[in-house]
Structures are given as structure tokens and as C-alpha cells.
C-alpha positions as CSV (number, residue, x, y, z in Angstrom):
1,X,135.4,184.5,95.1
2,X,131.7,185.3,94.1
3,X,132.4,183.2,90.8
4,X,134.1,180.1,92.4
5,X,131.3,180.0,94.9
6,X,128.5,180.3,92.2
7,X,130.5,177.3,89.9
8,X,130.7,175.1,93.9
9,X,126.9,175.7,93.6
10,X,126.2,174.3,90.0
11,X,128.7,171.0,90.6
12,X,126.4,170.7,93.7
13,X,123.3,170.5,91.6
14,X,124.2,169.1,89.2
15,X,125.6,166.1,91.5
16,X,121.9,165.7,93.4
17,X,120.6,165.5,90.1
18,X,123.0,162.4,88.9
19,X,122.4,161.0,92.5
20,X,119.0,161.0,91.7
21,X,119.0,159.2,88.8
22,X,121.2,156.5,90.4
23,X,118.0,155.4,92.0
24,X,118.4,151.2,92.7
25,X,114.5,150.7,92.5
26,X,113.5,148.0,90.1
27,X,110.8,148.9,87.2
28,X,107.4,146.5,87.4
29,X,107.0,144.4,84.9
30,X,103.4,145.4,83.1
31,X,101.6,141.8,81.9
32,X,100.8,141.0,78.4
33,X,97.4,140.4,77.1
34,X,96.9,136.4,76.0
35,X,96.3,135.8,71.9
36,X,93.4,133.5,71.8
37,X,94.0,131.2,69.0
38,X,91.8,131.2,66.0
39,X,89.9,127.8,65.0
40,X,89.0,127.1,61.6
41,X,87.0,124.5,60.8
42,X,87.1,123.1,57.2
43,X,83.4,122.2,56.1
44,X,83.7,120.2,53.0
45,X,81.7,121.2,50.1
46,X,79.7,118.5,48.3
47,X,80.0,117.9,45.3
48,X,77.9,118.9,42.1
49,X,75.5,116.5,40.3
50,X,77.8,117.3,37.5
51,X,81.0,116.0,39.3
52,X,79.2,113.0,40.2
53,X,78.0,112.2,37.3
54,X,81.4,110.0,35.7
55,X,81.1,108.4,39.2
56,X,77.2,107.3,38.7
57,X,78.3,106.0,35.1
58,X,81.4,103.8,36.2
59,X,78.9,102.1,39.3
60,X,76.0,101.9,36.5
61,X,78.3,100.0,34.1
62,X,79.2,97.1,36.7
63,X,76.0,96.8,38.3
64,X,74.4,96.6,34.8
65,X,76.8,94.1,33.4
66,X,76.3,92.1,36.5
67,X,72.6,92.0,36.3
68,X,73.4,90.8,32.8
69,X,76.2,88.7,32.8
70,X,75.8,86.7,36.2
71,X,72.7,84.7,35.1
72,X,74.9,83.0,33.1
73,X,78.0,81.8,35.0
74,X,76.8,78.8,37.2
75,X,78.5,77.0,40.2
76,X,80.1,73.6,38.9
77,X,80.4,70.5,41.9
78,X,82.2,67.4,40.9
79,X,82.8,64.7,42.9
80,X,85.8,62.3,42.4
81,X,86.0,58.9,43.9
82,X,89.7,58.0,45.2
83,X,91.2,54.8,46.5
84,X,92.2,55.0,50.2
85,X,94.7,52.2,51.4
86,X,92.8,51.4,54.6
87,X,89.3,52.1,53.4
88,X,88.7,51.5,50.0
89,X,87.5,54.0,47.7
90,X,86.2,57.2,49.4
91,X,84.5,60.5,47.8
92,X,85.7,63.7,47.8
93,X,84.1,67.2,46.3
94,X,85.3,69.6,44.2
95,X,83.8,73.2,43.2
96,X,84.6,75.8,40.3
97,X,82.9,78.0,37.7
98,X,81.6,77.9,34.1
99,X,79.6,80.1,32.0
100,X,76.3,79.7,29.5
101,X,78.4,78.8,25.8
102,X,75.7,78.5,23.4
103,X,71.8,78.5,23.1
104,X,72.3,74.8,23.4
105,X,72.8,75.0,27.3
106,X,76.7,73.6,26.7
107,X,79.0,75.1,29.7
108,X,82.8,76.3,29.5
109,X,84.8,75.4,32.0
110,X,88.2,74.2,32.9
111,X,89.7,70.7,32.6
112,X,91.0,70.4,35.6
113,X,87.6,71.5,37.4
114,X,85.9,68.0,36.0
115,X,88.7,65.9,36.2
116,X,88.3,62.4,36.9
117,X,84.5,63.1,38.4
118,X,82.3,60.9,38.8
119,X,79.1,62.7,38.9
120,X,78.8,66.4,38.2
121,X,76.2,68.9,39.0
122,X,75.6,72.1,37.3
123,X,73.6,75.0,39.6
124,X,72.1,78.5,38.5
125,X,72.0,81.8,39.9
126,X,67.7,80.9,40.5
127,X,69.3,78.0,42.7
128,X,68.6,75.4,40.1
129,X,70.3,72.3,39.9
130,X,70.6,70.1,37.0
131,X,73.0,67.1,36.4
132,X,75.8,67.1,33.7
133,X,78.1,65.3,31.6
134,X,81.3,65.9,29.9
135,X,81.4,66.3,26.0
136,X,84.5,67.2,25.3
137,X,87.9,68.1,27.2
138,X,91.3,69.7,26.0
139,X,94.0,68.8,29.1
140,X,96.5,70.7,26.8
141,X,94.6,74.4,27.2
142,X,93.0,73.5,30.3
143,X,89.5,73.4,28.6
144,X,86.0,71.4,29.1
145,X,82.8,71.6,27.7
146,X,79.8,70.0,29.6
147,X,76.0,69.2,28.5
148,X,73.1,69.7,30.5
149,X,70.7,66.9,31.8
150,X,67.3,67.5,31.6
151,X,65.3,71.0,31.4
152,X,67.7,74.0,30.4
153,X,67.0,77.2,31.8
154,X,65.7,79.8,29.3
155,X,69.7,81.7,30.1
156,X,71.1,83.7,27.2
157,X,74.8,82.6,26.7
158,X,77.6,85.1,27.0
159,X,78.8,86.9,23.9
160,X,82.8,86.3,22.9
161,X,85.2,88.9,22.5
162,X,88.7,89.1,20.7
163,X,91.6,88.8,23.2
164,X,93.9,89.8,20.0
165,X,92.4,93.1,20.3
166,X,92.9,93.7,23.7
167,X,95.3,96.4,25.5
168,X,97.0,96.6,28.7
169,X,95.4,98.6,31.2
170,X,91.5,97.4,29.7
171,X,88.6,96.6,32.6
172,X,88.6,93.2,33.6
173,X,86.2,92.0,35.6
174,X,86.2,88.0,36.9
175,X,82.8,86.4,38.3
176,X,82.6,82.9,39.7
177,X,82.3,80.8,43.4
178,X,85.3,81.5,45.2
179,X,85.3,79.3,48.2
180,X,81.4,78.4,47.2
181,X,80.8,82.2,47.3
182,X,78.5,82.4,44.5
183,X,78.6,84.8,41.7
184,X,81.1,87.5,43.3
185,X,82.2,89.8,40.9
186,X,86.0,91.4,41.5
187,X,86.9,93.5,39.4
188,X,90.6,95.1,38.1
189,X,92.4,95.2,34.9
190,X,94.4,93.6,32.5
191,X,97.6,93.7,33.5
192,X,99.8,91.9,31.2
193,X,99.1,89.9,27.8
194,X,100.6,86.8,25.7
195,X,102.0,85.1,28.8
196,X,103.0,81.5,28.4
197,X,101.6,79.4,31.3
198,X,102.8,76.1,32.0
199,X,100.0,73.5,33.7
200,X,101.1,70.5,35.6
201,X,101.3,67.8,32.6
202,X,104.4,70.2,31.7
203,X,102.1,71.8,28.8
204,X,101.5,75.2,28.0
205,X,98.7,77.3,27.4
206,X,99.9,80.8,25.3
207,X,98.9,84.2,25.0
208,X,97.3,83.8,28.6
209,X,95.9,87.1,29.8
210,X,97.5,88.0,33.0
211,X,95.0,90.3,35.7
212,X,94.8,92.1,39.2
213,X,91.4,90.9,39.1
214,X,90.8,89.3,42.5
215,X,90.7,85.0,41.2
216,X,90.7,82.7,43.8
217,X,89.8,78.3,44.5
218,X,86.2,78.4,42.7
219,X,87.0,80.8,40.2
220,X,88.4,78.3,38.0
221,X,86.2,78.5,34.4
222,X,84.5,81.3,35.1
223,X,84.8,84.6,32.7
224,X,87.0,87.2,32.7
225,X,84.7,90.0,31.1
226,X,85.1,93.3,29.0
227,X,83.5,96.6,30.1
228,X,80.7,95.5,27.8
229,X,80.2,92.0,29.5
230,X,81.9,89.9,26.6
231,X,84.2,86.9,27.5
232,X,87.6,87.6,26.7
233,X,88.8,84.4,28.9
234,X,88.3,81.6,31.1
235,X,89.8,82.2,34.8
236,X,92.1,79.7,35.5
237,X,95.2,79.9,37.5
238,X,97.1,82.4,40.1
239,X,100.5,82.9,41.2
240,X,101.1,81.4,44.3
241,X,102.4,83.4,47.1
242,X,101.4,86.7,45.2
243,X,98.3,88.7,45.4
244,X,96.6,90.4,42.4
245,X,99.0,88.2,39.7
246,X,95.8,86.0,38.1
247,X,95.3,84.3,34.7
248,X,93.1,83.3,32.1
249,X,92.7,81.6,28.9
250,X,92.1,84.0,26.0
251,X,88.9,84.4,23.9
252,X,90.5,83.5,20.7
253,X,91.6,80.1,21.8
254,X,88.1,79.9,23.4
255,X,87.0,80.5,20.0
256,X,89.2,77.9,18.2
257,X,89.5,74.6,21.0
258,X,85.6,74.7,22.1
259,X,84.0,73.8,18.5
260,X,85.9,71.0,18.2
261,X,85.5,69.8,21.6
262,X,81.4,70.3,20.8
263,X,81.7,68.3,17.8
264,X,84.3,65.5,18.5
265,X,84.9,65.7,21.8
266,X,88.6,66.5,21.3
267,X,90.9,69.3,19.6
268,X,93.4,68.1,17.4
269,X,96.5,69.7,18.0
270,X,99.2,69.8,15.3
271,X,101.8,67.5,15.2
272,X,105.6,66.9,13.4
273,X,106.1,64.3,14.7
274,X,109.6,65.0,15.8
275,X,111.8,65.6,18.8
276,X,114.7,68.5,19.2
277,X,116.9,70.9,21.2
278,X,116.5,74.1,21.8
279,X,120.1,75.8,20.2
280,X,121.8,77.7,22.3
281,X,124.9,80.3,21.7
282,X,126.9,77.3,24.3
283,X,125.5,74.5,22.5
284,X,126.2,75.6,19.2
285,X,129.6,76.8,19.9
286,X,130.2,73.4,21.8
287,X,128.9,70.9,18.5
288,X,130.0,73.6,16.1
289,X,126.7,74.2,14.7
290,X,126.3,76.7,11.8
291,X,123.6,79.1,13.9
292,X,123.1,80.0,18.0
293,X,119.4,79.6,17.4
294,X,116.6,77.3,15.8
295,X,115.7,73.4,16.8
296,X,117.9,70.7,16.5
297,X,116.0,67.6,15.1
298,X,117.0,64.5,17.6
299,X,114.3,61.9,17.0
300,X,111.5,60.8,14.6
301,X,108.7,59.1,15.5
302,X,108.0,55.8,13.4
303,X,105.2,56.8,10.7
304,X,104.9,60.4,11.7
305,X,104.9,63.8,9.5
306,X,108.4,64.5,9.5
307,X,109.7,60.8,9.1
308,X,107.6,60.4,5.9
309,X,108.7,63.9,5.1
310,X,112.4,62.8,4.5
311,X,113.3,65.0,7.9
312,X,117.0,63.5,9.1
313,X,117.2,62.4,12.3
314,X,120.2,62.5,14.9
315,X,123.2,60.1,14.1
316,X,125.1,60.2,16.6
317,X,125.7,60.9,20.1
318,X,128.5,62.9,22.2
319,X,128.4,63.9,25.8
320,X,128.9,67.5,27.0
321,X,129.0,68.0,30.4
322,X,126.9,65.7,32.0
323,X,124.4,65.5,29.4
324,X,123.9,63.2,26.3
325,X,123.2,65.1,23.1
326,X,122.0,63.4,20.0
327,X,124.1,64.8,17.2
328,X,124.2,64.9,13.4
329,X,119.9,66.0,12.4
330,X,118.5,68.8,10.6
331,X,118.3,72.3,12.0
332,X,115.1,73.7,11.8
333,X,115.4,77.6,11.5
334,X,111.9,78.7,10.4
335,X,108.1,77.3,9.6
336,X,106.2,79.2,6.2
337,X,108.6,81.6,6.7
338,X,108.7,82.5,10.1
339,X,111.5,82.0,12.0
340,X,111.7,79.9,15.0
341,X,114.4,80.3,17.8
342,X,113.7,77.3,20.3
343,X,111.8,74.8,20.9
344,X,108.8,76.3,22.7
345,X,108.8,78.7,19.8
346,X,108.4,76.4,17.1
347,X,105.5,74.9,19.4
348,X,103.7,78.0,20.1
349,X,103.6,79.2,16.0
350,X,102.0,75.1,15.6
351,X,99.7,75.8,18.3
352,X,98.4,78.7,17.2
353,X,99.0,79.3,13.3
354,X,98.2,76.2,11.7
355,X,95.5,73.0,12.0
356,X,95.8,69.3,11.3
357,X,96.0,68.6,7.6
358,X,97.5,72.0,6.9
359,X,100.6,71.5,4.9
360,X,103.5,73.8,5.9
361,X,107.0,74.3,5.0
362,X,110.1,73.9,7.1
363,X,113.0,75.8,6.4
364,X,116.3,73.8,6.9
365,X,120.2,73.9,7.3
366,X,121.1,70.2,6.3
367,X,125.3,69.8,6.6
368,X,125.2,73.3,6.5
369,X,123.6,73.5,3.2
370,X,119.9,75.4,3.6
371,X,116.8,73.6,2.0
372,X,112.9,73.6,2.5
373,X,110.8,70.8,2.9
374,X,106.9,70.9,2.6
375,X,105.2,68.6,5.5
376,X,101.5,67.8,6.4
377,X,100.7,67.8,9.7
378,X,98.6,65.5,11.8
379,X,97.1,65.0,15.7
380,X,99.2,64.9,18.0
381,X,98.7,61.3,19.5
């Protein structure tokens, strides 16, 4: 009995002791301390003389070449006199660029800046005016050349450059009178070379040097300029609709149009004297021609190159499609050599690779049978 009371005892204990752990009061909750956030501030470090240095030389060159080169390009004004039904004839202004040629005061610009003026008036970066004439225009490449009336300014002319040589990806840097601004310089690069660029009269001008250089109305014959100030073309045209798409004539053609234009007031371009097709793969599986590619020799102009030459003409005519083809002339397939492919080809190696007088040889297929003919050429009328 002693022990069952003593174990009664324990349970009893040990019961009060699990009742007291069964306590139902709630723990308080202690509160966290806050994080204060951390602010950096980043104090940017300036950069070394030496850093800056590539930075100073790139501003120096363009500033420089400005102070050099601008003196030289002027602002051009024409005014052209057209007919008005109601009111008779009536005046109307015109504004573009040009640049110092020679130490004879003669100024570069483009054809269709002068066209048709009347009156033209040259002015200089000192604000000096002076009246001027044309001496000599090229419609074809979109060239003039105008003379000075009267005192020249002591300005040097602008040195030439070699479009041949240049690369894609070259500074190019345009300065002219946009909108009357005068002598703002843009600068970009040039972006694409030996573009063909047709004018209005249905012409072209080749090896045009395409640039991001900002061009715009009044930029028209001013320079496009090298890092070291020479002209490697004559600003001309933009793609319209498009931004940073600009052109220019090159330096080399610059080089060979502006002489002559001096001297005789024209540039004689070479001449065969001959009309043709372009030969396609579909036209020359549709006449059964003996090559897809070369010119096919239509018509002869009465007492030209090719028609004293002994160059056949077309004789006859057949209809394909809706088109008339005349049928039944030579094929010309290459010129000293080279061969041509269409039409525009055979025009741009003329253009470019030979002069009037210069006798060249034409390579022929004649009823299939290949010959060569040697051919003078002369001015295009």
C-alpha cells in the first residue's frame, strides 16, 4: 500500500507539471530593428589630358579645315526670268554653292544651279558680291564653270583629290548654303561609291560618291571634302524621302569635264553613233540570239562613226509582246577588249575610258560569225 500511494503521488506531480505547461497565454512578439538603406552616389571621374587628347585632335582637324577651306566656297544667286500666262514674264531666284577652281577666280558649280539665269551673282564668305557669267556647262554630268566680273578676291582655290582612291567608310565633310545658310559645314562619311545617278534629261552621271553627310536645297556645287580639305566631289543631289542618302560628283570627273569646259565651253562626249538593245536572257531566247548579253545594234545615224565604220544596222522588225524590236544588226559584245553586257554598260566604259578622236575597237558577232571592227569616235551632237 506504501508503494501504490508513493506511485499516486508521482502521477500527481507529474500531472501539475504537464498542466502547467498547457498554459494558453500567447508569447509577445519582440520588434525588429529597421535596415536603413545605403546610398551610393556615383561621382564620375574626369578624364585625363591624355584620354582627351584623340578628342582635341578630331575637333582641331574640322575646325582647321574649315578655317581653310570655307573662304573658298561662295554663295551662288541666279535669277531666272519665266513666262506667266496672265502676267507676262516674271522673276524668280534661285540659290546654291560653288567653290574657288583655279587662281583664275573661275567657280565650280552645278548645271542645274545656273540654268536658264539671267543674271547671276557670286558672294564671299567677307560678304563680297561680285557679278558672273557662265563659261562653260556640261548638262550631261551636271557641271558649270562661271567667271568672275570685276575685282577677284585674293582666295586660294581648293586643292583636287582622287575619288579613284577613295574607300568606304573615309570622312566626308559637305560645306555650302543650305536654305541661304551660309558656309555650314556637316560632316559624315562616305558611305557608298561608283553609284550611277540618273538626272532629269534621263542622263547619267557615274561613279557618284554616295554620303551621310547632311546635303540639303543650297548645297548644290558645293564640295564634298577629305580629312585634309581636298575636293573629292561636287554636292549635288539627295534621295528624296530619305535622310542621310546624299550624292556627289567625283573628283576625277571634276578633273576631266572642267578643262574643257574652261577652254571651249563644252566637254565632248564620245560618240558611236548608234542605237541598240540591251540583250536579255528573254530577249535572246525570244529572237534566238547567239548570247543573253551585249548590245543589239538597231539604228545608225546618217554620217556617224559606226555607219562609216561598216557597223550593220537592224533589217527587220518583229513584235514580241507588245513591243516592236528591230531585228537582224550586229551584236556588240565588247569595246578594246572589254566586255560590255548592256547598254548603259557600253555607255559608261565610253564615258569614262576613252575621248573624241580616240579610235577603239568593237568586238562583234555578225550572223553568228565573231569579227572586230576599229571605229573613231566623235562628239556626241
Amino acid at each position: 500500500m506504501k508503494k501504490t500511494g508513493f506511485a499516486i503521488l508521482v502521477l500527481w506531480i507529474l500531472s501539475g507539471c504537464v498542466s502547467l505547461k498547457r498554459d494558453n497565454s500567447q508569447p509577445t512578439a519582440v520588434p525588429q530593428p529597421t535596415q536603413t538603406p545605403v546610398i551610393l552616389i556615383a561621382t564620375p571621374t574626369p578624364l585625363s589630358d591624355v584620354a582627351l587628347a584623340p578628342i582635341d585632335i578630331e575637333e582641331e582637324l574640322v575646325t582647321n579645315l574649315y578655317e581653310r577651306a570655307g573662304p573658298s566656297v561662295v554663295h551662288i544667286t541666279s535669277q531666272v526670268i519665266t513666262m506667266n500666262f496672265f502676267f507676262g514674264p516674271s522673276a524668280s531666284e534661285g540659290t546654291g554653292s560653288g567653290f574657288v577652281f583655279d587662281e583664275a577666280g573661275h567657280i565650280v558649280t552645278n548645271y542645274h544651279v545656273i540654268e536658264n539665269a539671267e543674271s547671276i551673282e557670286v558672294r564671299f564668305s567677307n560678304d563680297v558680291s561680285l557679278p558672273a557669267k557662265v563659261v562653260g556647262a556640261d548638262p550631261a554630268n551636271d557641271l558649270a564653270v562661271l567667271a568672275l566680273e570685276g575685282t577677284i578676291p585674293p582666295i586660294a582655290p581648293l586643292e583636287l583629290g582622287d575619288s579613284a582612291d577613295l574607300r568606304v567608310g573615309q570622312r566626308a565633310i559637305a560645306i555650302g548654303n543650305p536654305f541661304g545658310l551660309d558656309r555650314t559645314l556637316t560632316t559624315g562619311v562616305v558611305s557608298a561609291l561608283g553609284r550611277p545617278l540618273q538626272t532629269d534629261n534621263n542622263n547619267f552621271i557615274y561613279n557618284v560618291i554616295q554620303t551621310d553627310a547632311a546635303i540639303n536645297p543650297g548645297n548644290s556645287g558645293g564640295p564634298l571634302l577629305d580629312s585634309r580639305g581636298r575636293v573629292i566631289g561636287v554636292n549635288t543631289a539627295v534621295r528624296q524621302n530619305a535622310e542621310g542618302i546624299g550624292f556627289a560628283i567625283p573628283a576625277d570627273t571634276i578633273k576631266r569635264v572642267v578643262p574643257a569646259l574652261i577652254e571651249n565651253g563644252v566637254y565632248p562626249h564620245p560618240w558611236l553613233g548608234l542605237l541598240g538593245y540591251s540583250i536579255t536572257p528573254d530577249l535572246a531566247d525570244a529572237l534566238n540570239l547567239p548570247v543573253e548579253e551585249g548590245v543589239l545594234v538597231a539604228q545608225l545615224y546618217r554620217d556617224g562613226p559606226a555607219l562609216d565604220a561598216g557597223i550593220k544596222g537592224a533589217q527587220d522588225q518583229v513584235v514580241i509582246g507588245n513591243r516592236r524590236v528591230l531585228v537582224g544588226g550586229d551584236i556588240i559584245t565588247a569595246v578594246n577588249g572589254t566586255p560590255i553586257t548592256d547598254w548603259n554598260n557600253l555607255t559608261k566604259f565610253l564615258e569614262l575610258n576613252t575621248e573624241v578622236g580616240q579610235t577603239v575597237v568593237l568586238s562583234l558577232l555578225r550572223d553568228g560569225q565573231a569579227m572586230e571592227i576599229s571605229l573613231t569616235l566623235a562628239a556626241q551632237p
